[in-house]
C-alpha positions in Angstrom: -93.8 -7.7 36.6 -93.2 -6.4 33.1 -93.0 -3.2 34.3 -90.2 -4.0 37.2 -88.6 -5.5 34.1 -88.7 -2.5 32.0 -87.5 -0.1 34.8 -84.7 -3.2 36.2 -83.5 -2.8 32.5 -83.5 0.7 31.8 -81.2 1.5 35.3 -78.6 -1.1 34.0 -78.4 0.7 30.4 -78.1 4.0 32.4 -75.5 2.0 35.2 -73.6 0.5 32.0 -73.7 3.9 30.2 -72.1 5.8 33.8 -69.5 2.8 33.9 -68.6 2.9 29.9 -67.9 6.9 30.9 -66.0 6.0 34.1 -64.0 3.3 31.8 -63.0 5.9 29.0 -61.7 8.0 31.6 -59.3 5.3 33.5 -58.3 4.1 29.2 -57.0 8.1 28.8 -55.1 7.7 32.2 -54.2 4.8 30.7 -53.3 5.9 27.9 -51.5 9.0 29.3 -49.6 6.8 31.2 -48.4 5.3 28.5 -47.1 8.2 26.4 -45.2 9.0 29.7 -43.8 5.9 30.2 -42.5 5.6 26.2 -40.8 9.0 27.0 -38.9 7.7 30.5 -37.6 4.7 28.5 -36.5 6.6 25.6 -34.3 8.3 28.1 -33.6 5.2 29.9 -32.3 3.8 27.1 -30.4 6.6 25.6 -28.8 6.9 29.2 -27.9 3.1 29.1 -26.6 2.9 25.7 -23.8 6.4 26.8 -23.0 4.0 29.9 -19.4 3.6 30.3 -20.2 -0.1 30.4 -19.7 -0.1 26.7 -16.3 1.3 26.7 -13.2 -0.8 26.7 -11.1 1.5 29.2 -13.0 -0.1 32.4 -11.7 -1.9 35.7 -12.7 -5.1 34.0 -12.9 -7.0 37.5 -15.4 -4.3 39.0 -17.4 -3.5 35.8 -20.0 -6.1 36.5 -20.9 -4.2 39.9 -22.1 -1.6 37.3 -24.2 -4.6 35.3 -26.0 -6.0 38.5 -27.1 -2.5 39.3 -28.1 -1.9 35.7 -29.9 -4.8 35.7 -31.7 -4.3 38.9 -33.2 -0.7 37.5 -34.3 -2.8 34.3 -35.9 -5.2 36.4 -37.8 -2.0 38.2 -39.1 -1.1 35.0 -39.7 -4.1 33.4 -41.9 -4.7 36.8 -43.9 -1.3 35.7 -44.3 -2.3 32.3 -46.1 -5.6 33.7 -48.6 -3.6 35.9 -48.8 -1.1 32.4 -50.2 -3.9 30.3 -52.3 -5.4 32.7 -54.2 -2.5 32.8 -54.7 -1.9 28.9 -55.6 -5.3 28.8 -58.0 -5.1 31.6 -59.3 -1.9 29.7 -59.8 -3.1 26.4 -56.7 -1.2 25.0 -53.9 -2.2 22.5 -51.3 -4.0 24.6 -47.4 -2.0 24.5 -44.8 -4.3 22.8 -42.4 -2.5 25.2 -39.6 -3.2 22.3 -37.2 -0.5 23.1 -37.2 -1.8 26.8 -36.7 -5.4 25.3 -33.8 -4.4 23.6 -32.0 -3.0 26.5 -32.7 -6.2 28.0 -31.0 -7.8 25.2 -28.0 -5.5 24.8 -27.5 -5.7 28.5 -27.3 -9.6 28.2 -25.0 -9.4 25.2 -22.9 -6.9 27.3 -22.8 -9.1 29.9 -21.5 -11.9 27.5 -18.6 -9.4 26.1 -17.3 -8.5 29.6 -17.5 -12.2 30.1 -15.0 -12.3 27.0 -13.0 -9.4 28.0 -12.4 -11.2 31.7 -10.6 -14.1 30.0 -8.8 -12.8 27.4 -7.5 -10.1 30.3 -7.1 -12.7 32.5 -4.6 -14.7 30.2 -2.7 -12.4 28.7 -2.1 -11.3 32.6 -0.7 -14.8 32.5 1.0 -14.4 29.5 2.9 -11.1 30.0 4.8 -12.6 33.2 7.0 -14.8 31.2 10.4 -13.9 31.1 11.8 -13.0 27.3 13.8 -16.2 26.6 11.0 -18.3 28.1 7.7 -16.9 26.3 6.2 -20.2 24.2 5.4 -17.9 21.1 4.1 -21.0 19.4 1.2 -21.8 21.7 0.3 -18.6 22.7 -0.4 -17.7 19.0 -2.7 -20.8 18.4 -4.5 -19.3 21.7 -4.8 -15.9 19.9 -6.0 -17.4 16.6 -8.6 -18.9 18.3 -9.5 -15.8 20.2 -9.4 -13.9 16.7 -12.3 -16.6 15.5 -14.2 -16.4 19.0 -14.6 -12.3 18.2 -15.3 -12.9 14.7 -18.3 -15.2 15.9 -19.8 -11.9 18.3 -23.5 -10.5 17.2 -23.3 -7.3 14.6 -24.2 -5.0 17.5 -21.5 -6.1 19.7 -18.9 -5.5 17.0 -19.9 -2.3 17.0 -19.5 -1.6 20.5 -16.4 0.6 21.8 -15.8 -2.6 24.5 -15.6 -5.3 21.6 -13.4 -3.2 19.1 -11.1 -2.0 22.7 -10.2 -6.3 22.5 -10.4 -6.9 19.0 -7.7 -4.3 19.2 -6.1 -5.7 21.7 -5.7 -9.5 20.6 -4.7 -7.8 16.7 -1.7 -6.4 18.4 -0.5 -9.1 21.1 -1.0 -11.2 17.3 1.4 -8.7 15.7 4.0 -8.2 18.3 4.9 -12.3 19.5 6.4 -13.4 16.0 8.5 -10.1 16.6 9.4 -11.4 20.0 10.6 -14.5 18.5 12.6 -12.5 15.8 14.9 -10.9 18.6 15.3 -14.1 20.5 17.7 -14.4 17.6 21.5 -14.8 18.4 22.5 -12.3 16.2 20.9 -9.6 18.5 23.9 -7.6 20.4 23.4 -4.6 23.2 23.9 -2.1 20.2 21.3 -3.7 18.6 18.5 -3.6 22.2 19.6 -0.2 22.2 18.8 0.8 18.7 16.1 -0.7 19.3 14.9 1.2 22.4 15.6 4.2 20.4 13.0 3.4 17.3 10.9 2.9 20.2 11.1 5.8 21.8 11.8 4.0 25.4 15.1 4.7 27.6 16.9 2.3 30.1 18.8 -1.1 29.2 17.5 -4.2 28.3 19.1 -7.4 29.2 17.7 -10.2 27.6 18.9 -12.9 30.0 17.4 -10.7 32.9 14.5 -12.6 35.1 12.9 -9.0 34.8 12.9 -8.8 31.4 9.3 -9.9 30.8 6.9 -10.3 27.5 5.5 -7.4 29.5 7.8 -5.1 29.5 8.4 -5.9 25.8 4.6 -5.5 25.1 4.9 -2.1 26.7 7.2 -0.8 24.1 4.5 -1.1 21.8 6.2 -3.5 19.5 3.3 -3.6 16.9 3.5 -0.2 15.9 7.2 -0.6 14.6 7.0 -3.9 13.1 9.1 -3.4 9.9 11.5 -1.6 12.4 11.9 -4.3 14.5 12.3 -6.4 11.5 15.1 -4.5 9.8 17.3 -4.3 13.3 17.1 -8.0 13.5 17.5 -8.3 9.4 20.7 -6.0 10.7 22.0 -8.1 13.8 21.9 -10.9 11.5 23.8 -9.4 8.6 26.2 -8.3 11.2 27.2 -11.9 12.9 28.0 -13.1 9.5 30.3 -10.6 9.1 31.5 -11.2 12.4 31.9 -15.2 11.6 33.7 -14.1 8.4 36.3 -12.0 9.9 36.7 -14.2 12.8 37.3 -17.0 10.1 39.8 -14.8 8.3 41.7 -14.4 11.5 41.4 -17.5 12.5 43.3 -18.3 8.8 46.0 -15.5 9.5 47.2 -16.6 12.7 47.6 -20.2 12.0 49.9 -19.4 8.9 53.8 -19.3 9.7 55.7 -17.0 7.2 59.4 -16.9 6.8 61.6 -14.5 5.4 65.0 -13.9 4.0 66.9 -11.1 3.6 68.1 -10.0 -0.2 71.1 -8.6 -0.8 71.7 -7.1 -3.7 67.6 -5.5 -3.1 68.7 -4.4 0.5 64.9 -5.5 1.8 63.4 -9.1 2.7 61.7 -11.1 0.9 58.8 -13.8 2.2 60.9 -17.4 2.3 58.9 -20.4 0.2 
């Protein structure tokens, strides 16, 4: 019996010995498999982070048909990753964090979230720019912008640096900018010499009526407002100066043609001469 014992023990040293050999060749697949796999996500994620999903100049309404599918090839890997680190822990090997992948996830959700914010802000300026001219509520809409400006400021660092975040940032900044000037030329002062001049500094051609039903915030937005601020401020500043004049003359006339003047003719001076 010792003897059966001797020789029982000796075949499972040389079966364990075969096995730990058959084991250290499926850890250097393993292992293999892993220095692959690091390389495919490296490119995953250097493919993901050029995405067009992080630029601003996207159909905002069929951009998330681009996320879904995005996430649905990170899901694919994230799957293969599972099955990856079941097998180094199943081999006795140092389990893969994976991080790189985990931050794609991440960026993806935070992505997700700024399109989210891009959606509404797009969504009610939309709303906005249909207004007619004399009708815009300038007050209102910039308490909606402040708190839009505080709603960006509150976004992740990484987002803020992200072309889609700094394409609305950019946008909100100059819808900011150009309503108090839309208030400015609802001023009375402003006269069809003074739209045109200002169509000019613009750079735009037509004829703007201000009354019109098709003169929208929109088409006032178009004319890029923000970029000639003090422009638009000193043809207003202008119109203004001018109705005073205006009033001022119109007073002085006013005056002239309410006074009567008489006159009498002198003789020895052979001219006339205004009566008392």
């Amino acid at each position: 019996a010792p003897e059966s014992w001797n020789n029982l023990f000796k075949k499972s040293l040389t079966v364990r010995a075969q096995n730990s050999i058959v084991q250290d060749r499926e850890a250097e697949k393993i292992k293999e498999q892993m220095v692959q796999f690091d390389e495919r996500i490296n490119r995953v994620a250097a493919e993901f982070r050029a995405n067009d999903l992080f630029s601003y100049d996207r159909d905002y309404l069929r951009v998330y048909e681009d996320i879904d599918a995005q996430h649905g090839a990170f899901m694919n890997i994230e799957e293969e990753a599972a099955a990856l680190r079941n097998l180094q822990e199943l081999f006795d090997l140092t389990e893969s964090e994976f991080k790189e992948l985990k931050d794609c996830r991440n960026e993806l959700v935070m992505l997700k979230h700024m399109w989210d914010l891009v959606t509404h802000v797009k969504m009610i300026f939309a709303d906005w720019m249909r207004s007619t001219f004399r009708m815009v509520d300038v007050d209102t809409i910039l308490e909606e912008l402040k708190k839009l400006q505080k709603q960006l400021k509150t976004q992740p660092v990484k987002v803020k640096g992200w072309r889609c975040f700094k394409g609305l940032e950019e946008e909100v900044k100059n819808m900011a900018t150009s309503l108090p000037l839309c208030a400015e030329l609802r001023s009375p002062a402003m006269r069809d010499r003074h739209w045109q001049l200002l169509l000019q500094t613009t750079k735009h051609q037509g004829h703007i009526d201000p009354e019109a039903d098709d003169f929208t915030l929109e088409r006032l937005i178009e004319m890029g407002l923000h970029r000639f601020e003090e422009d638009v401020s000193n043809i207003v500043e202008k119109a203004t100066k001018e109705l005073s004049i205006e009033k001022s003359l119109t007073k002085i006339v006013d005056a002239w043609e309410k006074m009567v003047f008489t006159y009498d003719e002198h003789d020895s001076l052979d001219t006339f001469l205004l009566g008392p």
